[in-house]
C-alpha positions, -999 to 999 in steps of 0.1 A, spaced: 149 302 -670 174 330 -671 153 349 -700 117 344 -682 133 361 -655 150 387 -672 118 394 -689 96 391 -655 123 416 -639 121 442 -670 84 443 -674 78 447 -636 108 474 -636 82 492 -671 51 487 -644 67 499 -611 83 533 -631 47 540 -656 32 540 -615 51 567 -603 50 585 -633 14 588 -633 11 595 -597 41 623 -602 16 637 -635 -12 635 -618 -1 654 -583 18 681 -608 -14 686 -626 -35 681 -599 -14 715 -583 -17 734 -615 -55 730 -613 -55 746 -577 -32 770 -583 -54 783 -609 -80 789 -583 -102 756 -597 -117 743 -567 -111 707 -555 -140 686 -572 -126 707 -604 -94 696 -599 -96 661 -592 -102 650 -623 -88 678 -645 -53 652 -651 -76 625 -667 -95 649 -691 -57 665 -700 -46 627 -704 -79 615 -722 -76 643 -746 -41 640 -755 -49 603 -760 -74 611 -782 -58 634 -804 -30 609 -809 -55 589 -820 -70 613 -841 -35 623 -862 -26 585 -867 -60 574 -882 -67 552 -852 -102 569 -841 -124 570 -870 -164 571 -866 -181 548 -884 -162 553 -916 -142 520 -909 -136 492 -881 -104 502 -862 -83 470 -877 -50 463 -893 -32 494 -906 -25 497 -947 15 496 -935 22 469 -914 2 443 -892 -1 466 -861 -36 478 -855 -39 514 -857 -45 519 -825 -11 504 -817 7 530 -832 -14 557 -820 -1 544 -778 31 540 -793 34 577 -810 21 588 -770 47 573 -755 77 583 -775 85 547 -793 
């Protein structure tokens, strides 16, 4: 019982500090977009385009987004999908 809730405790601890983080990203580049003069409705969802194409290159660079040459599936180096390691390069791990 001890390790369940350990492990309860640590991934609600991940959950409750990737929340603030995005909300912190999101004001921060939320401001940048104003300060460039971008209007409101501009700069709304100017974070999620930054986020999405970050993402996406990541995805890119590991092999992990590939049109139509292959299925995204298992990776030649391991049993990780390669989409797997392309969130794991994002985040640092």
């Amino acid at each position: 019982m001890t390790a369940r809730w350990s492990r309860r405790t640590t991934v609600a601890a991940v959950l409750l500090l990737a929340v603030i983080a995005a909300v912190v990203s999101y004001s921060h580049m939320f401001e940048v977009a104003l300060r460039h003069g971008g209007p409101v409705w501009h700069a709304s969802p100017f974070p999620l385009i930054v986020a999405y194409e970050l993402l996406m290159r990541e995805f890119r660079a590991t092999g992990a987004y590939e049109v139509r040459s292959q299925p995204i599936g298992p990776s030649p180096t391991g049993s990780r999908p390669r989409w797997a390691l392309a969130v794991r390069s994002v985040g640092g791990g």
